[in-house]
Structures are given as C-alpha cells and as structure tokens.
Legacy VTK file of the C-alpha trace (Angstrom):
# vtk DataFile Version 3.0
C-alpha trace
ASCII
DATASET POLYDATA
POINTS 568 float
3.897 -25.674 69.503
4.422 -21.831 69.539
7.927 -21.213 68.233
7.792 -23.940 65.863
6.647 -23.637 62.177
3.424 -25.747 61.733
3.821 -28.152 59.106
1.027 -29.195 56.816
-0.578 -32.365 55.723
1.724 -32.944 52.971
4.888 -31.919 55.332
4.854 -28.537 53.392
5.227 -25.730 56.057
3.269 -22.003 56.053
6.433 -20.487 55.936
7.132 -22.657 52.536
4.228 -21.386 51.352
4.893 -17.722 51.798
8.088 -17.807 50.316
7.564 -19.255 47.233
7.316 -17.597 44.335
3.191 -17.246 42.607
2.115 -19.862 40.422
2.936 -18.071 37.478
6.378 -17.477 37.812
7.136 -20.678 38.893
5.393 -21.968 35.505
7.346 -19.686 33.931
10.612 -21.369 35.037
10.541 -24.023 32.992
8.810 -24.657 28.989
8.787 -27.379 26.925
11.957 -27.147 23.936
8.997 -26.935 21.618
7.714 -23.469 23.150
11.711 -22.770 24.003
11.944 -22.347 20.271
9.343 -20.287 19.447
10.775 -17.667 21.977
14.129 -17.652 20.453
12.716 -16.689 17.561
10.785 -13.897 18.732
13.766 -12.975 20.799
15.788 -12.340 16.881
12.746 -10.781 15.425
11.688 -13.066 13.319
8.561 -11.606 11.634
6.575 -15.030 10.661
7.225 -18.391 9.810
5.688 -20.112 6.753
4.625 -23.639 7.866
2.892 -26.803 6.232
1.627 -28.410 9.761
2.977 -31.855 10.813
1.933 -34.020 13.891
5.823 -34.296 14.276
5.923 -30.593 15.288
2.822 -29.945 17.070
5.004 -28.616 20.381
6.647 -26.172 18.004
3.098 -25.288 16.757
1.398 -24.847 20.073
4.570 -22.499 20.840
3.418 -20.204 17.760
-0.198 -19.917 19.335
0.267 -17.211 22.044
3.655 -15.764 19.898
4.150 -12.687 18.116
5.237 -14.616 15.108
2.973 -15.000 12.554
2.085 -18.247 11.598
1.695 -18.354 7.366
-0.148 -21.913 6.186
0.804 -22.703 3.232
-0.383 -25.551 0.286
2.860 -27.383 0.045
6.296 -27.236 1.645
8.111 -26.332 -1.821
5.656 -23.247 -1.595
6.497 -22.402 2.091
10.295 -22.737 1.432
10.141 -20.359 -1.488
8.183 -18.052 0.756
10.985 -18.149 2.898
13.612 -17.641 0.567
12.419 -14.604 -0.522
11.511 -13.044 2.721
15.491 -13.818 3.550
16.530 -11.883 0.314
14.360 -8.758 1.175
14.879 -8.303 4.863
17.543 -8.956 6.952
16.974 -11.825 8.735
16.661 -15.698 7.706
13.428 -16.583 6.558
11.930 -19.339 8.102
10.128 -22.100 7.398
8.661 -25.620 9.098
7.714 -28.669 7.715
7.474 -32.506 8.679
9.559 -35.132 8.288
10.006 -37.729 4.964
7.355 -36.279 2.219
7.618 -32.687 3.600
11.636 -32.673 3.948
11.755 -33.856 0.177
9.063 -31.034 -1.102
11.350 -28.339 1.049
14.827 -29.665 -0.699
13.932 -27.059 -3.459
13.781 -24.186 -1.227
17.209 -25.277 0.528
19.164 -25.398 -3.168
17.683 -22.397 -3.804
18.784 -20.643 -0.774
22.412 -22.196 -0.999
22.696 -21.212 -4.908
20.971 -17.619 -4.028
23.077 -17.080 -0.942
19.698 -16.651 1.249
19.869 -16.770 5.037
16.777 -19.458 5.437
16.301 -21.913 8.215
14.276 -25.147 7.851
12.780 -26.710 10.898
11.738 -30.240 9.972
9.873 -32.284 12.567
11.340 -35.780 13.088
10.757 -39.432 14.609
11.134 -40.091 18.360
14.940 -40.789 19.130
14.312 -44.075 19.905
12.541 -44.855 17.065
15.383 -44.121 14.744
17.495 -46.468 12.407
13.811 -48.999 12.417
12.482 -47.644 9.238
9.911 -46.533 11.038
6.895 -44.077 9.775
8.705 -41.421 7.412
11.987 -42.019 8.546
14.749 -40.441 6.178
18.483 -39.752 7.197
18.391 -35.937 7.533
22.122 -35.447 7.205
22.480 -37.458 4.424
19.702 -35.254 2.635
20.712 -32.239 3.407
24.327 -31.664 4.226
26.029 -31.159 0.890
23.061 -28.278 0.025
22.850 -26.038 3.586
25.286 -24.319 5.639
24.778 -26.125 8.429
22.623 -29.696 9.737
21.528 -29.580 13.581
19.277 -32.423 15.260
18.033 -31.542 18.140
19.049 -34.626 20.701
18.956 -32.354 23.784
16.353 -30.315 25.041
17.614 -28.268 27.085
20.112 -26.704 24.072
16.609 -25.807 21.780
17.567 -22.259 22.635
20.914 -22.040 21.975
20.925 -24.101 18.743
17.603 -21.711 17.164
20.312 -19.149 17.872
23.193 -20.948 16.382
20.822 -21.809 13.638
20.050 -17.811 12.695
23.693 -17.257 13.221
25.012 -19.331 10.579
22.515 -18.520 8.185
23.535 -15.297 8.339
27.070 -15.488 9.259
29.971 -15.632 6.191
28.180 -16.199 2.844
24.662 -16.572 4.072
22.332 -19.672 2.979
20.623 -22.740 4.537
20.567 -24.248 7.566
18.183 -26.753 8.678
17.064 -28.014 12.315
16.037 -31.502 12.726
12.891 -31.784 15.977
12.685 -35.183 17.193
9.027 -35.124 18.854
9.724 -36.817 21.468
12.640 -34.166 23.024
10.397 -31.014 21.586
7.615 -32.650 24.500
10.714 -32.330 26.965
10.294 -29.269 29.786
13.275 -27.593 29.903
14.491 -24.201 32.347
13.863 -21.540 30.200
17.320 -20.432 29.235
17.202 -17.203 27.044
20.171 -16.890 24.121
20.737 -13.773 22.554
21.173 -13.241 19.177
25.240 -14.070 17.951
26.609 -11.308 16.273
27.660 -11.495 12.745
30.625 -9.955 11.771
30.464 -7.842 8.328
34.348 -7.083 7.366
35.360 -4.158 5.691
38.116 -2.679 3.542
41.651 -2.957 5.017
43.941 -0.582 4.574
46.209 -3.059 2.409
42.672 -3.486 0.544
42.461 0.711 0.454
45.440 0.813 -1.519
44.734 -1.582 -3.994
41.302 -0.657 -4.456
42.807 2.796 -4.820
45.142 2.340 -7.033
43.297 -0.022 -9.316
40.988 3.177 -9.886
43.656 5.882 -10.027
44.530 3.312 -13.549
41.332 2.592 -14.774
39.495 3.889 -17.580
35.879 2.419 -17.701
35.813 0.820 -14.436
32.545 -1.557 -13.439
31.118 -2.351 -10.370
28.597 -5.686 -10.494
26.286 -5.467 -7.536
24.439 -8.922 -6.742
23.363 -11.622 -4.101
20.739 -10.842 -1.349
23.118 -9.439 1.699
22.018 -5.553 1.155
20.324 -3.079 2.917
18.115 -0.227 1.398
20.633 2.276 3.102
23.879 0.401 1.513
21.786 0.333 -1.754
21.292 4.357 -1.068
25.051 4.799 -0.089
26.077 2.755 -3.395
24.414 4.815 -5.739
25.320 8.249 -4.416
28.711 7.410 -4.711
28.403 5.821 -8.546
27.030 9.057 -9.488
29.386 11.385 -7.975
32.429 9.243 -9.230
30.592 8.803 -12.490
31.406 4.520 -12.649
28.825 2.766 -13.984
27.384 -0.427 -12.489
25.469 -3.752 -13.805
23.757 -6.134 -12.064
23.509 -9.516 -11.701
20.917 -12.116 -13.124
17.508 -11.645 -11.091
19.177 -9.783 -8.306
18.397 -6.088 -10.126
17.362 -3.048 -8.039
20.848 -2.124 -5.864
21.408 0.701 -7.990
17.797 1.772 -9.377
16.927 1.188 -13.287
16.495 5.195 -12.878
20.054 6.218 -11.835
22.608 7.777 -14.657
25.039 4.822 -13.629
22.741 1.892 -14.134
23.964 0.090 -17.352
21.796 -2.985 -17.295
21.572 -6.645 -15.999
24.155 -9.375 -16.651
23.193 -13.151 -17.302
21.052 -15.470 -19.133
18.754 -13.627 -21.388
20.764 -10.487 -20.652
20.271 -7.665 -23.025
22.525 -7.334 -26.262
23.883 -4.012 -24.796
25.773 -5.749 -21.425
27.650 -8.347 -24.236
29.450 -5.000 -24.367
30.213 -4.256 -21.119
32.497 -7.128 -20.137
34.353 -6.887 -23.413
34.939 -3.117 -22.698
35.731 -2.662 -19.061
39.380 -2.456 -17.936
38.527 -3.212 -14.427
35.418 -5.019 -12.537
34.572 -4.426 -8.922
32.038 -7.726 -7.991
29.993 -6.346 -5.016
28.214 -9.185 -3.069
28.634 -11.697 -5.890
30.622 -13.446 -8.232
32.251 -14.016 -11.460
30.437 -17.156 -12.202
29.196 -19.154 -15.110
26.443 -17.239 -15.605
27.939 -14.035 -14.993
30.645 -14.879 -17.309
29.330 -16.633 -20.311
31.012 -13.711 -21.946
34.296 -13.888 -20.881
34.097 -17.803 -21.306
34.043 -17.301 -24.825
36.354 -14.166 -24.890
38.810 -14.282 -22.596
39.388 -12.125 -19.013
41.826 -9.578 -19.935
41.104 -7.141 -16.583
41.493 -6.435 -13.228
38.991 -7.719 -10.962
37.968 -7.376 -7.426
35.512 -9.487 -5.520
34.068 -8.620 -2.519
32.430 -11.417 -0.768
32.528 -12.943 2.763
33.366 -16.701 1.240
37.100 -17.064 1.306
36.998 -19.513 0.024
34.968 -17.967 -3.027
32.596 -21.024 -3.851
31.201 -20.643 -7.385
33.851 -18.273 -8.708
34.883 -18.533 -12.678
38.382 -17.338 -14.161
41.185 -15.635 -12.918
41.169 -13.283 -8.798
43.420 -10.413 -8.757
41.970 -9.040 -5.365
39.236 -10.602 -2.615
38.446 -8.411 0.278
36.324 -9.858 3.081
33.371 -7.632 3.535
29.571 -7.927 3.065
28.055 -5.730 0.645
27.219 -3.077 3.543
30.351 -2.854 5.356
32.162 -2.680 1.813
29.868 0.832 0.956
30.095 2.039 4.736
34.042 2.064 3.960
34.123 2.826 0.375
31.980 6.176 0.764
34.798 7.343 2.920
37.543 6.907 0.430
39.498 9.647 -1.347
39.053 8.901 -4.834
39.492 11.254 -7.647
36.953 10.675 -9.778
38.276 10.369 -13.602
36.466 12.377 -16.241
36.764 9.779 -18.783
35.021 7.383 -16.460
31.539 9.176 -16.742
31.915 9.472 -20.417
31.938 5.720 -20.978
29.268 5.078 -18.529
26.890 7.771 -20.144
27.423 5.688 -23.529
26.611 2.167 -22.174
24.063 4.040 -20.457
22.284 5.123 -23.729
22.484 1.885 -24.638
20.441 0.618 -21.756
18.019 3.442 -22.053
17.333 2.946 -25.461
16.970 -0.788 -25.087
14.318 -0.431 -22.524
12.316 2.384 -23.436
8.921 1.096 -23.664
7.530 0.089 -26.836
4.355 0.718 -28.882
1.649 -0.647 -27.281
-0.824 -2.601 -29.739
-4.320 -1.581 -30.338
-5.486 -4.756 -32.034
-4.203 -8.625 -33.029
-3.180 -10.881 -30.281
-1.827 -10.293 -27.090
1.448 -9.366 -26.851
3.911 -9.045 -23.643
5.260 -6.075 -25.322
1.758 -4.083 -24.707
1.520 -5.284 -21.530
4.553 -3.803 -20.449
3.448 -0.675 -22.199
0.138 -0.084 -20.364
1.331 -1.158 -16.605
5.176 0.031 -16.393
3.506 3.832 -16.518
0.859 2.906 -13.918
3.066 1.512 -11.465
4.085 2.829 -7.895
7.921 4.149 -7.736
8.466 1.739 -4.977
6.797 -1.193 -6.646
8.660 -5.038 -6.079
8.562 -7.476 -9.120
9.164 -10.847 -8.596
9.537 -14.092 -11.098
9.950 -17.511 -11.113
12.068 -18.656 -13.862
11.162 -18.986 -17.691
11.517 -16.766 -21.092
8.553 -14.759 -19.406
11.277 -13.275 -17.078
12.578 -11.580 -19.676
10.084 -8.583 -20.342
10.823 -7.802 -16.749
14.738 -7.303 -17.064
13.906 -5.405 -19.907
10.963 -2.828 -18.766
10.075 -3.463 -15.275
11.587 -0.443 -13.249
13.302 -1.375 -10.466
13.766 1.776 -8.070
13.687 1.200 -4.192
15.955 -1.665 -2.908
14.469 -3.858 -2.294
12.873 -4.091 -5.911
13.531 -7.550 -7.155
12.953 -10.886 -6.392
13.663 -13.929 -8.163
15.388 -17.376 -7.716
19.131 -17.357 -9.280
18.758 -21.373 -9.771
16.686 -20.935 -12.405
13.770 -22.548 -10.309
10.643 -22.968 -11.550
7.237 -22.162 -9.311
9.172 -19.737 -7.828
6.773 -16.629 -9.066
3.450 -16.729 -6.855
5.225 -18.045 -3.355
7.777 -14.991 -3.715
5.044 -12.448 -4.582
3.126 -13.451 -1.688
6.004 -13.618 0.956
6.622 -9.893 -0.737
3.170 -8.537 -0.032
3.411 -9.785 3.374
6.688 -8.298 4.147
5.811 -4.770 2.192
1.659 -5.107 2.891
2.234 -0.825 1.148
4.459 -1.653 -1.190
2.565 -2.999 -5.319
3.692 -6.070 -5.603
3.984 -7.598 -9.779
4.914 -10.762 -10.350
5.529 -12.294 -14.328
4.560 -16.576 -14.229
4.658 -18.611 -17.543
1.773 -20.847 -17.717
4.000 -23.775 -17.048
5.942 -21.904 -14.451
2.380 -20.813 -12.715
1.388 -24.219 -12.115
3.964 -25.416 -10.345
3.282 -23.284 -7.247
-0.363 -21.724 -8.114
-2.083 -22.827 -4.997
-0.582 -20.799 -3.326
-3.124 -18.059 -4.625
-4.729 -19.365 -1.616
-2.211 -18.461 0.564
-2.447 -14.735 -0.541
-6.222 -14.893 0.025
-5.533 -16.109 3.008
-3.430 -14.147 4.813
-4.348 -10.735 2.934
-1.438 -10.505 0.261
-2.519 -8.570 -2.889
0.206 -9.141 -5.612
-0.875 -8.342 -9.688
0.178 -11.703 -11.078
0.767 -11.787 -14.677
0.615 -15.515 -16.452
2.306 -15.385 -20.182
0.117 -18.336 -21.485
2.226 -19.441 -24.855
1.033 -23.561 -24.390
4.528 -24.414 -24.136
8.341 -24.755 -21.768
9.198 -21.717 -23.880
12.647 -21.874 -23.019
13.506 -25.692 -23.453
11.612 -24.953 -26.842
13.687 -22.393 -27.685
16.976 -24.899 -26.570
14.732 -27.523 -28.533
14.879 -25.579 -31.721
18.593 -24.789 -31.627
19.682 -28.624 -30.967
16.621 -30.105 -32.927
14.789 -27.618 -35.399
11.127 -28.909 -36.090
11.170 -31.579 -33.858
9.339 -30.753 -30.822
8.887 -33.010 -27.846
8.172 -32.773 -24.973
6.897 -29.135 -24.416
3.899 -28.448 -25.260
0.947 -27.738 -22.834
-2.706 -27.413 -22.787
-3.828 -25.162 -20.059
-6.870 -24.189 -18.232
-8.461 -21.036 -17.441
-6.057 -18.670 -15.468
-8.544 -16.508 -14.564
-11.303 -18.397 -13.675
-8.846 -20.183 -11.185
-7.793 -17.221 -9.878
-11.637 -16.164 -9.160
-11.883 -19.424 -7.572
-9.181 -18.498 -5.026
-11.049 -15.253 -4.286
-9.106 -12.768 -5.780
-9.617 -10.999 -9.119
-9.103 -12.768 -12.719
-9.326 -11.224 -16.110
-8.319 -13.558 -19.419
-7.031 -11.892 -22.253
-6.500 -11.991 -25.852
-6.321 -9.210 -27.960
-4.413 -6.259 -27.272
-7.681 -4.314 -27.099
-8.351 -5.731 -23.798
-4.990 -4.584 -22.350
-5.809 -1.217 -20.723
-8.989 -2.388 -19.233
-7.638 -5.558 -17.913
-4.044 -3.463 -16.402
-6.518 -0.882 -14.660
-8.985 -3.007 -13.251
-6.325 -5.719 -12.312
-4.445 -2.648 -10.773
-7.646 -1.344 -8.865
-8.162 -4.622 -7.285
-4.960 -4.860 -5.838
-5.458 -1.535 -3.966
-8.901 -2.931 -3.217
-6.932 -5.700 -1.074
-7.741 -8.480 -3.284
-4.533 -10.244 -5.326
-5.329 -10.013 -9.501
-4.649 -12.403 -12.041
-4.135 -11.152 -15.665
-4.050 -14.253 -17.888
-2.164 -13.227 -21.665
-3.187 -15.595 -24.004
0.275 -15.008 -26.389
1.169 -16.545 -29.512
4.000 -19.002 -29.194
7.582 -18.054 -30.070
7.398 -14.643 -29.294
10.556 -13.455 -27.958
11.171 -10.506 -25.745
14.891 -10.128 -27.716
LINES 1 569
568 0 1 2 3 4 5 6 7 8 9 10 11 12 13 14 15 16 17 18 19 20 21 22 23 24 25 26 27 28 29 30 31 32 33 34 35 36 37 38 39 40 41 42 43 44 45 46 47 48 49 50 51 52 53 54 55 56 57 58 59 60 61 62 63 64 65 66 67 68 69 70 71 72 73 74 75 76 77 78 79 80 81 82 83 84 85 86 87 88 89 90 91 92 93 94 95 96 97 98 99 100 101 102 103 104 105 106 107 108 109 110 111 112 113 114 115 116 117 118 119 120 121 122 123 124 125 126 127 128 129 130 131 132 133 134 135 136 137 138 139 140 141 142 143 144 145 146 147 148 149 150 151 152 153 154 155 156 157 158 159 160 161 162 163 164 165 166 167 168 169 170 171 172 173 174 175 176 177 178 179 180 181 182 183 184 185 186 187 188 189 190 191 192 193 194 195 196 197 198 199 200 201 202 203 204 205 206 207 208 209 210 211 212 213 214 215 216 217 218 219 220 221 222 223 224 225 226 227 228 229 230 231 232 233 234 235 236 237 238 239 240 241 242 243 244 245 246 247 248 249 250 251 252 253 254 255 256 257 258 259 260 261 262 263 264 265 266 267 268 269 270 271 272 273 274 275 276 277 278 279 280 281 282 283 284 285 286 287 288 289 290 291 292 293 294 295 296 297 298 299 300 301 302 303 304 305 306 307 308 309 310 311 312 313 314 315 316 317 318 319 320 321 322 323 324 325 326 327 328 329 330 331 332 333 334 335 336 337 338 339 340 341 342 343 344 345 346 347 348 349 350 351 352 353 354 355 356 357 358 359 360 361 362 363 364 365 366 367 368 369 370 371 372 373 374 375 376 377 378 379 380 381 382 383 384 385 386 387 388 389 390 391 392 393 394 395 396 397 398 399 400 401 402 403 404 405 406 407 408 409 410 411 412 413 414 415 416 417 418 419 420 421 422 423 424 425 426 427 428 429 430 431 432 433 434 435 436 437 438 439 440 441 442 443 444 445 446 447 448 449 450 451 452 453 454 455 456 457 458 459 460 461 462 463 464 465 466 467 468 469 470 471 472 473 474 475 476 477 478 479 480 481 482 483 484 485 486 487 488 489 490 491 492 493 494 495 496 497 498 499 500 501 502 503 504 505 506 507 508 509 510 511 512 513 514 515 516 517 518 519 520 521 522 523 524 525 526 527 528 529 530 531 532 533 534 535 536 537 538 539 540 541 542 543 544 545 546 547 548 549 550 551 552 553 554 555 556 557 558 559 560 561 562 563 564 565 566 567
C-alpha cells in the first residue's frame, strides 16, 4: 500500500535495511574476550608477547593473528617467561608472556619469582579449564591462586567476559603500579569463546611520587653534613633519560655512586662517579665503600641481604635514605632513617632541581674509590698461548665492542668477568636475573636483540647455566635475534664447587659435568659456532664471532677453560 513501508519476507522492512549500519561495523560491535584482549594490549603498546601455544588459549591466539603484536614462539615456558622478564627490565612496559594451563603454569613459576625478586613489571596469561569443569580434576587442572599468589602482585581469573578489557588493563596497571612485578591472568576457554561489545579501556595511570618538601629538607640537610656520601642505583624502574639526568648531576656534585648486583649500567662504567658494583662476587674495592661512607642514598632499591653482606658483618653506622615506591619496603635489611615515595625517575626529575652545594671533599673521596675501580677493571694481558682463559677473552672483545652494547647473564661464577670488564655505557646496558636464576643467559639475550634489533647484544652462559635454557638458540634463529653468546665450559656448577670446597675441601659431589659440543649445537640452530681452546684461537674466534653477528646470524663462542679458575 503506498504510504506504508513494505515489509519483507522475514518481517524486516526496506527502511530497516537502509538504516542499519554496513556489515562491517556491525561486526565490529561486538568480539570475542579472546580477541578483546589482544586489543587491549595493542591499545598499551605492548611490543610482542612471547608465547608457548596451548589449545586452552587458541581465542587469545587467533586475536594475535591480524594484531600489531608480535607473536615470539618459544621452546619452553621457563624460556618465554625469562624473555619477558627482561623485556620488562629494559623498556617500560610489562613484558608479557602466555602459556597453558598445569605443565606450562609450573615451567612459567620461574619467570614469576624472578620478576617478583627483580621487581619486573611482567604479566602471565595462562590458559585454563572451562568454568564448569573446575574443582573435577579434570585435564591439567591446578588451583591458580594457590600457585601463584604468594609470588605475583596480583591473581585475576577471568569469570566474565565482558570485563577481558578492563582486567588486561588492570593487569598492566599493577604490574607497573607501586613496586612493579608479577601479575598473572587466568583464561578459562570457555569465557575467552564468549562475544562480548567491544568496550575499549585505556591505559590506568601510574603514579611516580617525588620528593616532598619535608623530604627536600632532609635530603638537604643530610648532604649539607656528609662527607663521602653514596648513592646505590638498582632495580629495573629507569629510563635512559633518568639514567642521563642521574649522572650529570653525580658529576657536577662530585658523589660517587655503586650499583647493585646485576642491575649495572644507571650511571655508565665510563663516568668519573662510577665506583663499582655491590653484591655477591662484588669486587674487593666496594668491601670499602660501605665501611667508608657516612651517608647512603638507595635509588630504586634496597638495603638487602645481598646488598648488605657487608654491613651484616660490620655494623650500619650511617645515614641512609631509600627511595622506593614499597612502603612498606619488602626485602629491606638493618636500620631506615628516611623513605621517600618516588620511582627512580620522578626522584632525578626532582633532585636535578635542588640547591645543593656541592662539597669539595666529596669529589676527593669519590676520585679515590674511583681509582680503585679503574684499576680493578682495566683489562688484563691477553694470553698468546696455554689454555683458554676468560681473562683473554675479555681482553680481545671488551675493545671491539659497540659503546652502546647490552650484556646479559644468567647466573653462575661466569658472571663475574662481566662485572669486572664488560663496559656498561648506555642505560639500558645490563641484564641479568637478581634471584640468582639459572638459564637465565640465552632467553634474556634474545628478548634484548629483539627489543634493540641495532644495539650488540653479549651474553656470558656457564656450560651448566647454558643448558638450562639453550634451545632457545632457536628462538633467536627464528625470529632474527643476533646476540654473541659466550659459554665458559669448566665441566662443573663452578659456584656450588667453590661453596663445596669451603664446607667440604676434596670432596666433590655432585658437580661435575660432561658436556657436548657448544659449537656444533649452535651450528645446528643456524647461527655461527666456533670451539675454543687455546688462547691462540681467541682473536680469530672474537672477530669472526663478532662479524657474524653484524651478518644477522647469533654466534656461539664455546671456551673450553680449566676448572677453578677464578675471575677474583
């Protein structure tokens, strides 16, 4: 009838029809929580996410297909969490990281204690059973919460679809948020399957602190007293401009600064204020510094055991001040006199604008700890014959290196040539796992070449160390990263040996290793692999190993040492 609207055959009228919005954006309206996500992420910038595959994920998988994130495939989920740690230390967001439920949530634990010991913003999506199958012991059923609670920030599950946005946000907040560390997600794969409207949540601001004026005057007047005043920069919540900021204002007020174990690099091994690293292994020259210092500015970290296995034995007879975003100040050892709430940027941001006067006699006692440190890690003689030594290692590559170059390490007596010759120049310039974590070495290297694909990237393994994590050559291969991994091959735990002979001299048990070839594996993988065992095969192997990289290939030098050689 004219005047009237025709209907259709399924009672849908033209005028319907013209009104409603095209096919695409009406698909558009809604997406499963799976793909809901994935665009959260991309919405914070995450860069990539480093996955071991699981069918109790796939939604969260087909998400990554058409994203900007990268996916990384890794060998194992212990791998794919270290990746992730590290990428958290040397950028600014939480590194990320997905795995499946039962035997992949245990293999990631490592990466979460890591993260909470380290202070890393990570975030752990773990794939899970259908809700309804819970509480059945069904297929790889484990109690998430009970896992993981007392070693991560924060445990969601995911029981409502329509909140997958807002809790991937809430997730990245509290990683980063306060003392950063772990958080993990639990996916059900049933509710991931669930379409949702798409519901975008921004990114949560995290708020940084600063120095109040109460703080002003203390910090003020602490200095104004001092006479060889220390500032210990640590944990992984910096920025290359804070770094920058710190160490302009160190050498204008002529205070000298340490670091902390593993974390080196804030204040470049080059600048006239560095004085060395502090922790296990630490050189002979720091012993000094704690027993010397009349007043110790913690930037970013803490006075803990590690830190403090000096004063432990000696005593804390000075002024400290910690400045940390914990208030309650979780790992802390000895005695507080003054805890302002700031992360390590804010803290510099407000610092650089101070009036201080700098004291003359402050430069003079950071000029003589600094000889000390110089001297300790000027380079030695290299060999020209005998076995292999670490020592000529370091003495053919530390000159060949780029100024920017990023070493990383697992955990092992090996670690110590780096703290004593690897420069460390351009935050970020070190990565490492506090926790003493072994198989830490090759995932960190290659979440470092990925990060900074025009940066050198070094990393130092021991050959029991390497094992632990040495697939994961295949992820570099893979995806394109070109680290220079060194393997110290002694045939032993070097440093339980070295505990071993203190406790129980001439009895060893229990650490000693017979190894294959390093190299060979490495050419396997598809990068480059050269074994050595006399120091006459040092400079070739460093410059080939070093061409290689730059040929976009990873390189494998494989130092065949004798055992109990010590680094100092």
């Amino acid at each position: 009838m004219i005047g009237e609207t025709p209907l259709l055959d399924d009672g849908v009228t033209v005028t319907d029809l013209l009104d409603a919005p095209p096919a695409t954006e009406a698909a558009r309206a809604t997406e499963t929580a799976g793909h809901a996500i994935v665009r959260t992420l991309e919405e914070h910038g995450i860069p990539r996410a480093y996955v071991v595959p699981g069918e109790s994920f796939l939604e969260v998988l087909d998400g990554l297909h058409d994203s900007s994130i990268e996916t990384i495939i890794t060998r194992q989920e212990g791998g794919a969490a270290y990746m992730a740690d590290a990428e958290g230390k040397l950028t600014d967001l939480p590194g990320v990281v997905m795995v499946t439920r039962g035997p992949g949530a245990a293999n990631a634990l490592v990466g979460i204690h890591t993260a909470w010991q380290d202070s890393t913003p990570l975030v752990l999506f773990i794939g899970l059973i259908p809700k309804d199958h819970r509480q059945r012991e069904a297929f790889q059923e484990f109690d998430i919460h009970g896992w993981f609670e007392r070693g991560a920030k924060r445990v969601f599950v995911l029981d409502s679809a329509e909140r997958a946005s807002e809790v991937t946000a809430e997730a990245i907040f509290a990683a980063r948020s306060g003392r950063p560390g772990p958080v993990v997600v639990g996916l059900p794969e049933d509710i991931i399957r669930e379409q949702v409207p798409v519901t975008p949540h921004p990114p949560i601001p995290v708020a940084t602190g600063g120095i109040s004026r109460g703080d002003q005057v203390a910090l003020s007047d602490a200095l104004a007293s001092a006479r060889k005043p220390l500032v210990v920069t640590g944990g992984s919540d910096w920025t290359a401009e804070s770094s920058r900021q710190l160490t302009a204002w160190l050498e204008h007020t002529g205070i000298a600064a340490a670091a902390e174990w593993r974390t080196e690099g804030v204040v470049g091994s080059d600048s006239p204020s560095y004085v060395g690293p502090i922790g296990y292994g630490r050189p002979k020259p720091t012993y000094d510094l704690f027993a010397e210092t009349d007043l110790v500015v913690f930037i970013g970290t803490l006075p803990g055991d590690v830190l403090t296995s000096y004063i432990a034995r000696q005593g804390w007879d000075s002024r400290n001040f910690i400045v940390s975003m914990d208030a309650l100040l979780r790992g802390r050892s000895g005695a507080v006199s003054h805890q302002i709430v700031a992360k390590p940027p804010a803290f510099v941001r407000d610092l650089v604008a101070l009036d201080i006067e700098p004291d003359p006699a402050w430069r003079v006692w950071t000029a003589k700890m600094r000889r000390q440190q110089e001297d300790f890690a000027a380079l030695p003689t290299p060999g020209t014959s005998g076995p292999a030594r670490m020592d000529s290692l370091m003495a053919h590559l530390v000159p060949l290196l780029d100024r920017d170059a990023i070493v990383t390490l697992g955990a092992g007596e090996h670690t110590n040539w780096a703290h004593r010759y690897m420069p460390v120049r351009q935050h970020p310039a070190m990565v490492s796992a506090g926790n003493g974590s072994m198989g830490y070495s090759i995932p960190s290297a290659v979440a470092a070449s990925l990060d900074f694909p025009e940066r050198q990237v070094v990393t130092i393994a021991g050959d029991g160390e390497f094992l632990m994590n040495g697939q994961e050559l295949a992820t570099a291969r893979q995806y394109g990263a070109t680290p220079l991994v060194i393997v110290m091959d002694n045939a032993e735990y070097g440093t339980i040996r070295t505990h071993q002979e203190r406790h129980h001299p001439e009895r060893v048990s229990g650490t000693q290793l017979v190894n294959p070839d390093f190299a060979a594996m490495a050419a396997a993988f598809g990068g480059f692999g050269v074994r050595v065992e006399d120091d006459a095969q040092i400079p070739r192997a460093v410059a080939d190993a070093l061409e290689a990289t730059r040929g976009g290939r990873f390189a494998l030098i494989h130092l065949i040492v004798e055992q109990r050689a010590q680094a100092y």
